[in-house]
PLY file of the C-alpha trace (Angstrom):
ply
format ascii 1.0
element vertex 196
property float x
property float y
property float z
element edge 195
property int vertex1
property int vertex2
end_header
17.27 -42.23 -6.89
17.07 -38.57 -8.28
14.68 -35.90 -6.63
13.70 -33.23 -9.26
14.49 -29.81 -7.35
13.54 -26.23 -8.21
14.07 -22.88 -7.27
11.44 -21.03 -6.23
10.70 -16.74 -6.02
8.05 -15.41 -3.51
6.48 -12.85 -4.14
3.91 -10.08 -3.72
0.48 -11.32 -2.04
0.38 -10.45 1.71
2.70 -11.11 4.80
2.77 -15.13 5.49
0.68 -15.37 2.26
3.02 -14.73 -0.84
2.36 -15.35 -4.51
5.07 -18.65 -5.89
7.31 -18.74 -9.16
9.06 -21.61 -10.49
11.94 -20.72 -12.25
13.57 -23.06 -13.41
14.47 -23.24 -17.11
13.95 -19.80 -17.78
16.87 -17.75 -17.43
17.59 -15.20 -16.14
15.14 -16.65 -13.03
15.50 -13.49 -10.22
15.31 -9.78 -11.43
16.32 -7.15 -8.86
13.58 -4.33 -9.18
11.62 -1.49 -7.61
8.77 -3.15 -8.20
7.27 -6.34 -5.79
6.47 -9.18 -8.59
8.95 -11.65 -11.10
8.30 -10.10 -14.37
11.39 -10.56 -16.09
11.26 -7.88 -18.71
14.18 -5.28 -19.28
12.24 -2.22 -20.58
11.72 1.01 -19.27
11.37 2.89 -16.07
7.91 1.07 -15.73
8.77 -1.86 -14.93
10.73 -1.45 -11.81
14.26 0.02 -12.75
16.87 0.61 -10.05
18.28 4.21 -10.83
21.51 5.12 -10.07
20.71 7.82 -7.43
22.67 11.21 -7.41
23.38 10.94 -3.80
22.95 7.91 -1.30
21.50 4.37 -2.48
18.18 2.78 -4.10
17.22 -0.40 -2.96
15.57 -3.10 -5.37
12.46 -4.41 -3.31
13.61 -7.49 -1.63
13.21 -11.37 -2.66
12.12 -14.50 -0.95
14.34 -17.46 -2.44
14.30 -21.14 -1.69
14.88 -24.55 -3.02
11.85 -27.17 -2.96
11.04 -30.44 -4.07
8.86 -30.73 -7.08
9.39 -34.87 -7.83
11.72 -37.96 -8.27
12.49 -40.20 -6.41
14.03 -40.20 -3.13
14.84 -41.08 0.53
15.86 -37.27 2.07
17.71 -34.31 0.88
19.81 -32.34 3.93
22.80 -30.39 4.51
21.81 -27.79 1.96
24.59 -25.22 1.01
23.93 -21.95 -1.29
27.39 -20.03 -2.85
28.16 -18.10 -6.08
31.28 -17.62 -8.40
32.17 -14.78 -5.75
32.52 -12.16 -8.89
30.49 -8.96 -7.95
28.52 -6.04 -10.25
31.12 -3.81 -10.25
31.50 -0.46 -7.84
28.46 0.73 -6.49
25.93 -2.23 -6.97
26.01 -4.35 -3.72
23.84 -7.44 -3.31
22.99 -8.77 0.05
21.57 -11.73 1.58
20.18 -11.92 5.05
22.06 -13.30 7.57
18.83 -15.44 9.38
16.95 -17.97 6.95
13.28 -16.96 7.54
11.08 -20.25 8.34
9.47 -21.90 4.81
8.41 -24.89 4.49
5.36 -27.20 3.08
2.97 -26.02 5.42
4.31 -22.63 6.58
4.84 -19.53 4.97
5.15 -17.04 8.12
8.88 -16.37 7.30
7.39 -14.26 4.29
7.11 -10.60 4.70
6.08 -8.73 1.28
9.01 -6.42 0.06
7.76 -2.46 1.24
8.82 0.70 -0.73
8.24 3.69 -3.43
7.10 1.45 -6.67
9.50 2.52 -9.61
12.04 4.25 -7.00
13.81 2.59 -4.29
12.50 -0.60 -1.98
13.21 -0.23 2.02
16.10 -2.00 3.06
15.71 -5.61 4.24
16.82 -4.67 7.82
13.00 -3.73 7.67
12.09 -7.45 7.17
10.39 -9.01 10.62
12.89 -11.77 10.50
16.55 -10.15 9.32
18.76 -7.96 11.56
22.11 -8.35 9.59
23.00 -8.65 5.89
25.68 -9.91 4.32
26.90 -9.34 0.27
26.23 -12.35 -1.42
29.05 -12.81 -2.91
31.21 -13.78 -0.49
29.87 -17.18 -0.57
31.62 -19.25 -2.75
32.28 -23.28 -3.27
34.78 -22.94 -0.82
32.72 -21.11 1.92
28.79 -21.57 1.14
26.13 -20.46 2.89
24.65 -23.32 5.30
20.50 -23.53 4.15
17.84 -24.27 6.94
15.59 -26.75 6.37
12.39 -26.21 8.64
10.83 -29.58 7.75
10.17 -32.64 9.98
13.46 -33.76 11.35
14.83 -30.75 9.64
15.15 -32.91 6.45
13.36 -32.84 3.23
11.83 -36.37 2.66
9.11 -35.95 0.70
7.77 -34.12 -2.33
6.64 -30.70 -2.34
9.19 -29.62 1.09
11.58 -26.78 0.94
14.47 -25.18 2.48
13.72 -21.69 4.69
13.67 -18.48 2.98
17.10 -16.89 1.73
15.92 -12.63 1.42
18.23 -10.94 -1.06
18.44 -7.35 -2.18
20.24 -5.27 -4.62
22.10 -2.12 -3.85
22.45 0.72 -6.41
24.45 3.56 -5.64
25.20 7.09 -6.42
29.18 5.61 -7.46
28.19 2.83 -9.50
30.42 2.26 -12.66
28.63 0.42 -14.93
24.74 1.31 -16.02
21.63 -0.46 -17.67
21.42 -4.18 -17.69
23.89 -5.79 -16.00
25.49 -9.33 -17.12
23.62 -12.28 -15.22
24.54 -14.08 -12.78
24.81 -18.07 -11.30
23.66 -18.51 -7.64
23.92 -22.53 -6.91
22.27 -25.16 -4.54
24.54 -28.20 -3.10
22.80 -30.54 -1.07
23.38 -34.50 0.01
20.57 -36.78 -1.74
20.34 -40.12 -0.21
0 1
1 2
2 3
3 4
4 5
5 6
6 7
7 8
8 9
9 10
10 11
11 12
12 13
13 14
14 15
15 16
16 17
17 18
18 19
19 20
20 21
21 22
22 23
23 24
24 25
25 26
26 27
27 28
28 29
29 30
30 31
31 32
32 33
33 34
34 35
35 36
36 37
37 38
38 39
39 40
40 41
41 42
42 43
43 44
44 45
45 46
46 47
47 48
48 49
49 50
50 51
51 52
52 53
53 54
54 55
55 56
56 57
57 58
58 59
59 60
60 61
61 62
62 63
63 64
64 65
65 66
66 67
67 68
68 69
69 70
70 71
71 72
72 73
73 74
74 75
75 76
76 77
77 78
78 79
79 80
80 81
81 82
82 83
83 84
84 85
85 86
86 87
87 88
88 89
89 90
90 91
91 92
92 93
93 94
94 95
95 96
96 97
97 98
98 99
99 100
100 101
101 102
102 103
103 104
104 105
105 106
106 107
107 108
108 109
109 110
110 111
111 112
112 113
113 114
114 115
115 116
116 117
117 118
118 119
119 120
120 121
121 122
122 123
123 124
124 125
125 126
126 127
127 128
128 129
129 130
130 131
131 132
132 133
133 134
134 135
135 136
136 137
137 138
138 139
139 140
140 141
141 142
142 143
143 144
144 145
145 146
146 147
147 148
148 149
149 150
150 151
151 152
152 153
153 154
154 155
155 156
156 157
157 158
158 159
159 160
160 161
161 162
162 163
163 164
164 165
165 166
166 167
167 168
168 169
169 170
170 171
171 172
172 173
173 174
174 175
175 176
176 177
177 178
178 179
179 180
180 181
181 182
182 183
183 184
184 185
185 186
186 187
187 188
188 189
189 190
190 191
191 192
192 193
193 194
194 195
């Protein structure tokens, strides 16, 4: 038994009513940006560039992430875990995840809030998010101490096709000390989960 998962990118639309990307397969899947949509392209100051400010921070506008089931079969995914290789950007690009997992799930979207900001200069923080009150840099989740992923589905398990984990909200912070400039080398966030 194999469930076929992917992760999905929120996006733009209205609060509780966001527009969906799959992206799995195409790499790199999550661009931080000034701009509220997943266009992945890498040119120019139209299409959503975090500048390095002269004083302070810039803020990419933030993301809704989350890991649902698009097929295979199964009995129940649970105990969902999210971490990366715990290597950051370098000085002066922080990237933070909320602490609270807003609620997602098949047949509720109310966790979303659309990402708020100056288009093609700096997004409001996520603090300004309905549902987050504390951040946390993302990289301090690693295989050894992930991130534990709500599941807001019956039984808080996923047992059928099409459910999802809750929202994870990340954000990218550019500031006025960063040491490295343009695009920045990708990086691997990973799902863990027990499929039974």
């Amino acid at each position: 038994m194999v469930a076929t998962v992917s992760v999905m990118v929120d996006y733009g639309g209205t609060d509780g009513s966001p527009l969906s990307q799959d992206t799995t397969g195409n790499e790199p899947s999550i661009r931080f940006k000034t701009l509220d949509n997943n266009d992945m392209s890498t040119n120019g100051k139209l299409l959503g560039t975090i500048d390095v400010p002269v004083s302070g921070t810039n803020n990419s506008f933030w993301k809704h992430i989350y890991l649902k089931v698009t097929g295979g079969d199964f009995t129940r995914i649970e105990n969902v875990k999210f971490y990366t290789d715990g290597s950051s950007f370098g000085t002066g690009i922080e990237t933070f995840i909320g602490t609270e997992l807003p609620t997602h799930n098949s047949g509720d979207n109310s966790g979303y809030v659309k990402a708020t900001g100056t288009e093609n200069s700096s997004g409001d923080t996520m603090l300004d998010h309905n549902d987050i009150s504390t951040k946390t840099n993302v990289f301090t989740f690693t295989s050894g101490t992930p991130k534990n992923i709500s599941i807001s589905e019956s039984d808080n398990m996923i047992n059928n096709v099409g459910e999802s984990t809750d929202y994870i909200v990340a954000q990218m912070e550019v500031a006025s000390t960063v040491s490295l400039k343009g695009d920045l080398t990708d990086k691997t966030w990973y799902f863990i989960f027990d499929e039974l």
